[in-house]
VEXKOL-183844 format. One record per residue (C-alpha): residue number from 0; x, y, z. Coordinates in nm, 4 decimals. Example, Ala and Ser with C-alpha at 12.3 -4.5 7.8 and 13.67 -1.06 7.14 Angstrom:
BEGIN
<vexkol->0&c1->1.2300&c2->-0.4500&c3->0.7800>
<vexkol->1&c1->1.3670&c2->-0.1060&c3->0.7140>
***
This chain:
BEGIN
<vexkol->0&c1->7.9954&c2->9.3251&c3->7.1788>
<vexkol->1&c1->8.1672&c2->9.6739&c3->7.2662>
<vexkol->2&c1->8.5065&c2->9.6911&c3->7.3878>
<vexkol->3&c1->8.7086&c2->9.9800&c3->7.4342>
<vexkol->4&c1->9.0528&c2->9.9548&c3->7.2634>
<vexkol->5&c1->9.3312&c2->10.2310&c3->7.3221>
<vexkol->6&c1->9.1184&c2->10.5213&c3->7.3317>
<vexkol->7&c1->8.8089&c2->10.4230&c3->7.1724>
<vexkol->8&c1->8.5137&c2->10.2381&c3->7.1567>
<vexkol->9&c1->8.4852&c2->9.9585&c3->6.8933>
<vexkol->10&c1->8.2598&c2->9.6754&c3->6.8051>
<vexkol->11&c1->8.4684&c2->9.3623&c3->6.8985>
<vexkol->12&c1->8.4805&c2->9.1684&c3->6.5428>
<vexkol->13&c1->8.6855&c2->9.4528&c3->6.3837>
<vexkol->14&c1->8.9334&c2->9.5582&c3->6.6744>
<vexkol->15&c1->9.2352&c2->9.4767&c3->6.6419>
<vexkol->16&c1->9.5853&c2->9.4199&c3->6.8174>
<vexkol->17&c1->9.9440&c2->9.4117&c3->6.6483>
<vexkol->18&c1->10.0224&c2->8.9863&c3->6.5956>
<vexkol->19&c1->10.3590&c2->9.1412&c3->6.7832>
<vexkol->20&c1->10.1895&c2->9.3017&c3->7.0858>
<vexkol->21&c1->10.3918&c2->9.1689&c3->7.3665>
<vexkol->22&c1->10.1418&c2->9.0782&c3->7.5429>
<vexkol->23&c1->10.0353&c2->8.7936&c3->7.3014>
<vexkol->24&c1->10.4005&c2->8.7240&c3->7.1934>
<vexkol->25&c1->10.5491&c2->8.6466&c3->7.5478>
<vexkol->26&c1->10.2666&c2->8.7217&c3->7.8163>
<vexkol->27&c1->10.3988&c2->9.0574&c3->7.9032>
<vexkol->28&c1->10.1058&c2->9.2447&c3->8.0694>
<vexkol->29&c1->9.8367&c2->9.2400&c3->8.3717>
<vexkol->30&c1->9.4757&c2->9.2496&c3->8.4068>
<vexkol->31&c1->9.1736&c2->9.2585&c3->8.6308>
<vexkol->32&c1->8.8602&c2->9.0803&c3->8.6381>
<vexkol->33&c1->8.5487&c2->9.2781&c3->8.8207>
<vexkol->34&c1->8.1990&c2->9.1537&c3->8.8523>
<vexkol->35&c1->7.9530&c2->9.3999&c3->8.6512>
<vexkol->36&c1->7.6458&c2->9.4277&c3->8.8860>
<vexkol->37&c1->7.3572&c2->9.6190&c3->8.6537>
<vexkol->38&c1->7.5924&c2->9.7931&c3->8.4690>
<vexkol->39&c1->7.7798&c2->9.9101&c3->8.7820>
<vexkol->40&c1->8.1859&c2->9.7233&c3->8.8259>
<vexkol->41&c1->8.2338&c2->9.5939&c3->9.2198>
<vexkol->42&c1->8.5410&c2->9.7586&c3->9.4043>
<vexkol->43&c1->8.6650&c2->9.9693&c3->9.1404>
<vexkol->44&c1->8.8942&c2->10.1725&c3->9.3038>
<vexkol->45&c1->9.0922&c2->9.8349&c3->9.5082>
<vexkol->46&c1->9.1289&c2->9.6735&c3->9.1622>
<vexkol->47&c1->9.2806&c2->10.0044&c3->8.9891>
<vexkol->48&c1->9.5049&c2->9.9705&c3->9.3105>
<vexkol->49&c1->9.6098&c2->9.6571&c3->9.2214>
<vexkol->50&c1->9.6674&c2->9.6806&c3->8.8253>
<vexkol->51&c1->9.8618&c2->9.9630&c3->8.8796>
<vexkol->52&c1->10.0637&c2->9.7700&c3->9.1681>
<vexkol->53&c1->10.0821&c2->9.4934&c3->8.9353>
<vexkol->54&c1->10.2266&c2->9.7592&c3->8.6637>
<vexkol->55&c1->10.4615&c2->9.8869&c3->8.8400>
<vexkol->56&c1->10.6011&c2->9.5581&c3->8.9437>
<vexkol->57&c1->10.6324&c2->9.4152&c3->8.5560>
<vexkol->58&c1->10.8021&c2->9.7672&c3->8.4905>
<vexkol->59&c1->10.5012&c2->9.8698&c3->8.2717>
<vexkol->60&c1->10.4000&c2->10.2861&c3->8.2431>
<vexkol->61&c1->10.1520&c2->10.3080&c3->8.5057>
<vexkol->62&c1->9.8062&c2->10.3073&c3->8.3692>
<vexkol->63&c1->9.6071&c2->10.6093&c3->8.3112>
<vexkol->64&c1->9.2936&c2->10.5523&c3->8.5673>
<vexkol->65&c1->9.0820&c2->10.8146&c3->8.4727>
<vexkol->66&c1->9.1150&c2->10.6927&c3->8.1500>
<vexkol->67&c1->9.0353&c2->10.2995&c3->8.2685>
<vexkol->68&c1->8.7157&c2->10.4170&c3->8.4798>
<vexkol->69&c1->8.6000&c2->10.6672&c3->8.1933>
<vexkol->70&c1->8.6489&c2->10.3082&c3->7.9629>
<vexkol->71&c1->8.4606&c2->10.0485&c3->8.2422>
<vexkol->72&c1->8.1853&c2->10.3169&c3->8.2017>
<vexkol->73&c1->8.1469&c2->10.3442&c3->7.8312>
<vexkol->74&c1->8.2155&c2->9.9939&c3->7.8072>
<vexkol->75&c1->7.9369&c2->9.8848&c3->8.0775>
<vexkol->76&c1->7.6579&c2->10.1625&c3->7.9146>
<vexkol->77&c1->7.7448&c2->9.9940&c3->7.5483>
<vexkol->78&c1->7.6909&c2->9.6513&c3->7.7050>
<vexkol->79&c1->7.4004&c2->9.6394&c3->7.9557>
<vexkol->80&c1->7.3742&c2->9.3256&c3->8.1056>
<vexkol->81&c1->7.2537&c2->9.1878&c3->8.4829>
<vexkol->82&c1->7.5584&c2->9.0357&c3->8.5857>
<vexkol->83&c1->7.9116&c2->9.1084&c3->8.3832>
<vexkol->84&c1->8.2509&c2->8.9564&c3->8.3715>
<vexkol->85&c1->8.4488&c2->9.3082&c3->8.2941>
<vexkol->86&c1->8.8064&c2->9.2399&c3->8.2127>
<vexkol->87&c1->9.0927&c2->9.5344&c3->8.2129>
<vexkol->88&c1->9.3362&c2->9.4083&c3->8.0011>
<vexkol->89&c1->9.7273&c2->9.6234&c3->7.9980>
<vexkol->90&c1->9.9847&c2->9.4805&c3->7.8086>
<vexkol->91&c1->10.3820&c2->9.6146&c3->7.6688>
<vexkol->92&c1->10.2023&c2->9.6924&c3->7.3432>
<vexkol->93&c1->10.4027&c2->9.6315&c3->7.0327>
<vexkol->94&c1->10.7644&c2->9.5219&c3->7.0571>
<vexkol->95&c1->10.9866&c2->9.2852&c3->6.9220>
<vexkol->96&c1->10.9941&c2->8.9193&c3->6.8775>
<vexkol->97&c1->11.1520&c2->8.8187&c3->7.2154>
<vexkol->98&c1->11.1735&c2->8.9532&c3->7.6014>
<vexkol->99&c1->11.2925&c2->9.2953&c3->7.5131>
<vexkol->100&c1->11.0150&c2->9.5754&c3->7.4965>
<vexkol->101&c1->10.9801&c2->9.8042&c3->7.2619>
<vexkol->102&c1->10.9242&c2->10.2099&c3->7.2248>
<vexkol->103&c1->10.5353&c2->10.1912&c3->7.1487>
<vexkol->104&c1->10.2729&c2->10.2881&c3->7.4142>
<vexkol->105&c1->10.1040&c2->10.0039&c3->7.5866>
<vexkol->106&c1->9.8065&c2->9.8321&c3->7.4793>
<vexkol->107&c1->9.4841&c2->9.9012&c3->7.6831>
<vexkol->108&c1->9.1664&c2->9.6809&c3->7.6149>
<vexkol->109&c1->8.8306&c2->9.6829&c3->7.8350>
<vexkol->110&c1->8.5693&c2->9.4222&c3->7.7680>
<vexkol->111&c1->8.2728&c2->9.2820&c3->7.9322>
<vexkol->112&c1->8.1132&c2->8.9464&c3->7.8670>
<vexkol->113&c1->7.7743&c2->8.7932&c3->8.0627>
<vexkol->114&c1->7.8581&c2->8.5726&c3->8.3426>
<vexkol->115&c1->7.6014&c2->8.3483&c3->8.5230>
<vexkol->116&c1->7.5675&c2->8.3166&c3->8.9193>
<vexkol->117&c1->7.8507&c2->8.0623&c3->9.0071>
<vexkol->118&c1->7.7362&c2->7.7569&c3->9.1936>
<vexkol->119&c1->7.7050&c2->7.7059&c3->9.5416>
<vexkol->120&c1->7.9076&c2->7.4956&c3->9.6263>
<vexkol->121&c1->8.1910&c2->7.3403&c3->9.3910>
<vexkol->122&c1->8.4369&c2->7.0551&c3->9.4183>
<vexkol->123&c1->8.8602&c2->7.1038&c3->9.4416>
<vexkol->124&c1->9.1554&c2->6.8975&c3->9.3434>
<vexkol->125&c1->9.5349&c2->6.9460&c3->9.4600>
<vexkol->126&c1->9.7843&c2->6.9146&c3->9.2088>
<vexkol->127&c1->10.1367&c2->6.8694&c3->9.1419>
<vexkol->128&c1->10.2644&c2->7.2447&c3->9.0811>
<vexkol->129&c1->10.3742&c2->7.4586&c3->9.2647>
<vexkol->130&c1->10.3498&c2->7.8254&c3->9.3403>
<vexkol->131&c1->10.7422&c2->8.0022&c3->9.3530>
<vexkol->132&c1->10.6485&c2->8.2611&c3->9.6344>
<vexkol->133&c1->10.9818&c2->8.4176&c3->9.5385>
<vexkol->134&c1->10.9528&c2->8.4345&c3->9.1490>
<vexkol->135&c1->10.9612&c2->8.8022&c3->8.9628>
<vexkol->136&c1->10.5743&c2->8.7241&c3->8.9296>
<vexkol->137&c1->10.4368&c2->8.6257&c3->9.2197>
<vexkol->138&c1->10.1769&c2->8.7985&c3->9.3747>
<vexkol->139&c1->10.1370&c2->8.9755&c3->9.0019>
<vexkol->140&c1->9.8054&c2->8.9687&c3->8.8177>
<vexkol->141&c1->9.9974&c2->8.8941&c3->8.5028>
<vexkol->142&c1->9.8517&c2->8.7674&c3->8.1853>
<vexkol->143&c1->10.1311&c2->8.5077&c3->8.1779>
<vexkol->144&c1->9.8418&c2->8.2294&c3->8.2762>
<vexkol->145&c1->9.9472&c2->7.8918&c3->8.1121>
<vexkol->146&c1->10.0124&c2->7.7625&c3->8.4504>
<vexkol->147&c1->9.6731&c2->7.8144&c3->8.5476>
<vexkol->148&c1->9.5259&c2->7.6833&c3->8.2511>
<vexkol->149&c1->9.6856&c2->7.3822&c3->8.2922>
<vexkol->150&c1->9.5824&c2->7.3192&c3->8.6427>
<vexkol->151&c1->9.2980&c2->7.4024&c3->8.5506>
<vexkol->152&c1->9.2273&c2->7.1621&c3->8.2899>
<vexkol->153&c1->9.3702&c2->6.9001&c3->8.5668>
<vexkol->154&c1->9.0912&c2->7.0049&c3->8.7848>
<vexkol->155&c1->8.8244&c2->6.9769&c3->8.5180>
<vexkol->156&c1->8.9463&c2->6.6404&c3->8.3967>
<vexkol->157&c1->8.8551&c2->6.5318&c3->8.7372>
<vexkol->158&c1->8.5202&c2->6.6468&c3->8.7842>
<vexkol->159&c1->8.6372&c2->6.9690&c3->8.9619>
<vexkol->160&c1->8.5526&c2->7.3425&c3->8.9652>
<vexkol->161&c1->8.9333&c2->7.4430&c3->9.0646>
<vexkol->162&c1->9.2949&c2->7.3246&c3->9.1694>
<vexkol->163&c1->9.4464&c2->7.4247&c3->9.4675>
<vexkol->164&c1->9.8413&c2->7.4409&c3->9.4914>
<vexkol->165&c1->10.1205&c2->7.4550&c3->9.6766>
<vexkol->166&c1->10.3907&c2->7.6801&c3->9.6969>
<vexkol->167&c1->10.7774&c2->7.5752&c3->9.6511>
<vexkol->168&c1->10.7978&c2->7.5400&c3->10.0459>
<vexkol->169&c1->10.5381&c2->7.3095&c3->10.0971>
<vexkol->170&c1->10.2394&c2->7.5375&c3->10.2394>
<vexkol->171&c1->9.9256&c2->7.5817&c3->10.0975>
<vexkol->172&c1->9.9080&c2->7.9040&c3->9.8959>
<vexkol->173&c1->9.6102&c2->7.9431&c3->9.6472>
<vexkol->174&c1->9.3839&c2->7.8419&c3->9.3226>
<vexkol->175&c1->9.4158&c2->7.8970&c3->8.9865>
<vexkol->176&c1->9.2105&c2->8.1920&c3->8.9995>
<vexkol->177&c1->9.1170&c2->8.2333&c3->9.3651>
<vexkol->178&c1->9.2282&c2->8.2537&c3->9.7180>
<vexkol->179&c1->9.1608&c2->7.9767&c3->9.9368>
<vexkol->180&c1->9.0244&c2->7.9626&c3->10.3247>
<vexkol->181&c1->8.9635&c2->7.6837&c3->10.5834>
<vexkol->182&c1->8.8477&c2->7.6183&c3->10.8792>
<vexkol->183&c1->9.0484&c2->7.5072&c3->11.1806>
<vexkol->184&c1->8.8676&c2->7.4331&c3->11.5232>
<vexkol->185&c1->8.6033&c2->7.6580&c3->11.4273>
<vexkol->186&c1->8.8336&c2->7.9430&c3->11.3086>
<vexkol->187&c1->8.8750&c2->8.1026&c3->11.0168>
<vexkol->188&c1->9.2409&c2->8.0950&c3->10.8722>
<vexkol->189&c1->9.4248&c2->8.1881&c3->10.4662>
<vexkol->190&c1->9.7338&c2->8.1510&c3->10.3786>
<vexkol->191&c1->9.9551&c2->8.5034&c3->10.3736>
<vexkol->192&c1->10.0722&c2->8.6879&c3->10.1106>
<vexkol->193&c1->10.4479&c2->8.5753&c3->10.1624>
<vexkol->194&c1->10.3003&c2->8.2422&c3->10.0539>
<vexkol->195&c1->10.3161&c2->8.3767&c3->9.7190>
<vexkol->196&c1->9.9155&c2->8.3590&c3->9.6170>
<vexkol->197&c1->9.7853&c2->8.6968&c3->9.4961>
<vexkol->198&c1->9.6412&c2->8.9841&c3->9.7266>
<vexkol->199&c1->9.2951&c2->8.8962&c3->9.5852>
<vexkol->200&c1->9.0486&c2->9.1880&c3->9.6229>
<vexkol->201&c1->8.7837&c2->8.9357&c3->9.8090>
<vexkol->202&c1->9.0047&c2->8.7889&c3->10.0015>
<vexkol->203&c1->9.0827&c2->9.1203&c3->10.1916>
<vexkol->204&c1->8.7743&c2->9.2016&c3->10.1969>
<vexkol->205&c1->8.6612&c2->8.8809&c3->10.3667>
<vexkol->206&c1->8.9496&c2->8.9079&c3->10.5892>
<vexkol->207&c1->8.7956&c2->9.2805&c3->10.7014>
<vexkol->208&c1->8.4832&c2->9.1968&c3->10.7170>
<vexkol->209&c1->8.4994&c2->8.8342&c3->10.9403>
<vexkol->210&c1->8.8512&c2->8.8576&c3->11.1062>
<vexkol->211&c1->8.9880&c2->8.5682&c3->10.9641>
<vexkol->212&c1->9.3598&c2->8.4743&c3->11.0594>
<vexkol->213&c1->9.6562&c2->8.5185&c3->10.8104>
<vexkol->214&c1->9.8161&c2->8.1512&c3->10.8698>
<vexkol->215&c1->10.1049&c2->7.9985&c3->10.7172>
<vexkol->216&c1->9.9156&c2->7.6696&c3->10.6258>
<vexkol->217&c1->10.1007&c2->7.3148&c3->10.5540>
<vexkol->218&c1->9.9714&c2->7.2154&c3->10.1988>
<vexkol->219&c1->9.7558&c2->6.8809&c3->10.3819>
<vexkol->220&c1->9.5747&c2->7.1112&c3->10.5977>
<vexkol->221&c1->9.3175&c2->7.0150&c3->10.3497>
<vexkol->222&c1->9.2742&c2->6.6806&c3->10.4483>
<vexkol->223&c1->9.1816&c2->6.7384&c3->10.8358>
<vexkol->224&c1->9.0144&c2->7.1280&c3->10.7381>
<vexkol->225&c1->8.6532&c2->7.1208&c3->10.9093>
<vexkol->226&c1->8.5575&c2->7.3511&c3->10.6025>
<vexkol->227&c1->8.6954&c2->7.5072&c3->10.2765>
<vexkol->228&c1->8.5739&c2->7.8106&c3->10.0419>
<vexkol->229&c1->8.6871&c2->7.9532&c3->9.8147>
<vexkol->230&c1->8.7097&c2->8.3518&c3->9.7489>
<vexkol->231&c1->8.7327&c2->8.5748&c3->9.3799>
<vexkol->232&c1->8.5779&c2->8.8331&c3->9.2030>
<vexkol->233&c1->8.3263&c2->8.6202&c3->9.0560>
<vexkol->234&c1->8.2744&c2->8.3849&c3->9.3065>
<vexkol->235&c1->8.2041&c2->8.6184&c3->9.6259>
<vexkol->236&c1->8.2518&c2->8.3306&c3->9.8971>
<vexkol->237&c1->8.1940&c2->7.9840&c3->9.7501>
<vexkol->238&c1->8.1646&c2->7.6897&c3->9.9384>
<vexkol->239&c1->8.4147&c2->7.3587&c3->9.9056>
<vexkol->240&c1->8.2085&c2->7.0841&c3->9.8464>
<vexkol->241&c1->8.4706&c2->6.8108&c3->9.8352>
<vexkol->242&c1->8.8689&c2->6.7731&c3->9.8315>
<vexkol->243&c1->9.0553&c2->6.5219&c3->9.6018>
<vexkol->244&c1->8.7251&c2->6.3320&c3->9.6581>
<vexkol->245&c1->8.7078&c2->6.3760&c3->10.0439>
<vexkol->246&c1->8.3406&c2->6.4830&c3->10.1015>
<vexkol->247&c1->8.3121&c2->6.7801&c3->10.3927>
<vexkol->248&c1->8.0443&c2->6.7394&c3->10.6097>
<vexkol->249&c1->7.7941&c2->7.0162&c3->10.5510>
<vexkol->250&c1->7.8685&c2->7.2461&c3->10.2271>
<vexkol->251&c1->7.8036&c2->7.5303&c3->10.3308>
<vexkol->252&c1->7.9408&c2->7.4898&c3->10.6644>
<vexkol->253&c1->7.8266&c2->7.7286&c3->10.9523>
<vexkol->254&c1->8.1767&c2->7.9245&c3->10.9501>
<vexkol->255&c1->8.1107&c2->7.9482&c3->10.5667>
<vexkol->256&c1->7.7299&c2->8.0511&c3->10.5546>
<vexkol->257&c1->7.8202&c2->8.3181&c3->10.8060>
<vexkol->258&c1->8.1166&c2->8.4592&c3->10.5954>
<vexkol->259&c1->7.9203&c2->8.4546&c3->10.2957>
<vexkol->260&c1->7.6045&c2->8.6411&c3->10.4291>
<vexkol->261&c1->7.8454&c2->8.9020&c3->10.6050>
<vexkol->262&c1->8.0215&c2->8.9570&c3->10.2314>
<vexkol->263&c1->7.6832&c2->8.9758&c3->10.0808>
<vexkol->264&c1->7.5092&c2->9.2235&c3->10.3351>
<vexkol->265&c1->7.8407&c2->9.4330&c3->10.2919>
<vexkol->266&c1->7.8873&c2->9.4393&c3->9.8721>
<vexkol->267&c1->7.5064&c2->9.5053&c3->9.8203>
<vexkol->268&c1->7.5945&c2->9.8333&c3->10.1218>
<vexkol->269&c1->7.8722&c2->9.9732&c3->9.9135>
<vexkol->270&c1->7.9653&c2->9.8579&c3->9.5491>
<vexkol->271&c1->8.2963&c2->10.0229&c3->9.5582>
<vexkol->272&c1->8.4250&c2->9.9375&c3->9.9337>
***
């Protein structure tokens, strides 16, 4: 594998990042994840948005996006694959042991790694943790992820493809790494962004393209929801299969199939919407 690290191409096996860059030493960075489509990165230009939104809010320099996009490209060309997971990776580069940063530039990494089709359909558990919709990270695309992982790992344990929390008030706010929707008397509804879930680049896009409803959600709207997907970079629109065991009736539902055939005519229209 290729990457591109601060400046340059390298092969991956000899690249290398400072044991004190603080983004391995206390999680102090962001990233973005884009789906690679024949060598070509979906919605470019809305994640740059974001990671330098996400930046900005962790008090990092703001990225150099001609740089990043002249880096996706090398990185894609040096790596041709069908279907890519390309990750943007921006940390506090080195600093010292503890919160405070220090003086040196930050670290920029791209990389892109094959990623199959995701599945249909998947299966979702609810867990205990919660989202704090008023912490200094939410709605950040930070690299601080060991709350993820872990609810992760919960979801996996039980046979699932992805947990689905709660925020500190109660109300349903997201997935580990996606946004959640459900169906309510045939409408479409998410959770907002004051819930404290991340302004995922498919979920706006879904909410453009179908109309869905903003909703401030209870968290057990998933037991009486008619239907559930799921939304992210690499899954597109993925059907919910099942909740903490509860099987849904049809998966994909008719509200789903629609919204997923809408997002598909529309990405394959413009890969950079």
């Amino acid at each position: 594998m290729t990457i591109w690290l601060n400046g340059s191409l390298q092969d991956a096996d000899g690249a290398r990042v400072s044991v004190l860059d603080h983004g391995l030493t206390v999680g102090d960075g962001v990233f973005e994840t884009l789906k690679a489509v024949q060598g070509r990165p979906f919605a470019l230009t809305r994640h740059l948005a974001r990671l330098t939104a996400s930046a900005r809010a962790l008090g990092l320099p703001e990225p150099d996006l001609d740089e990043i996009r002249h880096a996706c490209a090398a990185v894609l060309d040096a790596n041709p694959m069908p279907l890519g997971r390309l990750r943007i990776t921006y940390t506090g580069g080195l600093a010292p042991l503890g919160s405070e940063r220090g003086e040196a530039r930050p670290t920029l990494v791209v990389a892109v790694a094959a990623t199959p089709r995701r599945p249909d359909t998947t299966a979702v558990v609810t867990v205990p943790w919660t989202r704090n919709e008023r912490g200094a990270l939410a709605g950040i695309k930070s690299t601080s992820y060991g709350e993820n992982v872990v609810a992760l790992a919960r979801a996996r344990e039980h046979g699932a493809g992805e947990a689905l929390l709660a925020n500190t008030a109660g109300a349903l706010c997201e997935g580990t790494a996606s946004n959640v929707f459900v169906v309510l008397d045939g409408e479409l509804h998410t959770p907002p962004l004051a819930s404290g879930c991340l302004a995922g680049i498919t979920r706006a896009l879904v909410l453009e393209w179908t109309g869905a409803k903003e909703t401030n959600l209870p968290y057990d709207v998933l037991e009486r929801a008619e239907e559930v997907f799921l939304t992210s970079t690499l899954r597109d629109v993925q059907a919910v299969r099942a909740v903490d065991g509860r099987e849904l009736p049809a998966a994909p539902g008719p509200v789903t199939a629609k919204a997923a055939r809408t997002f598909d005519e529309q990405a394959a229209a413009d890969l950079d919407p």
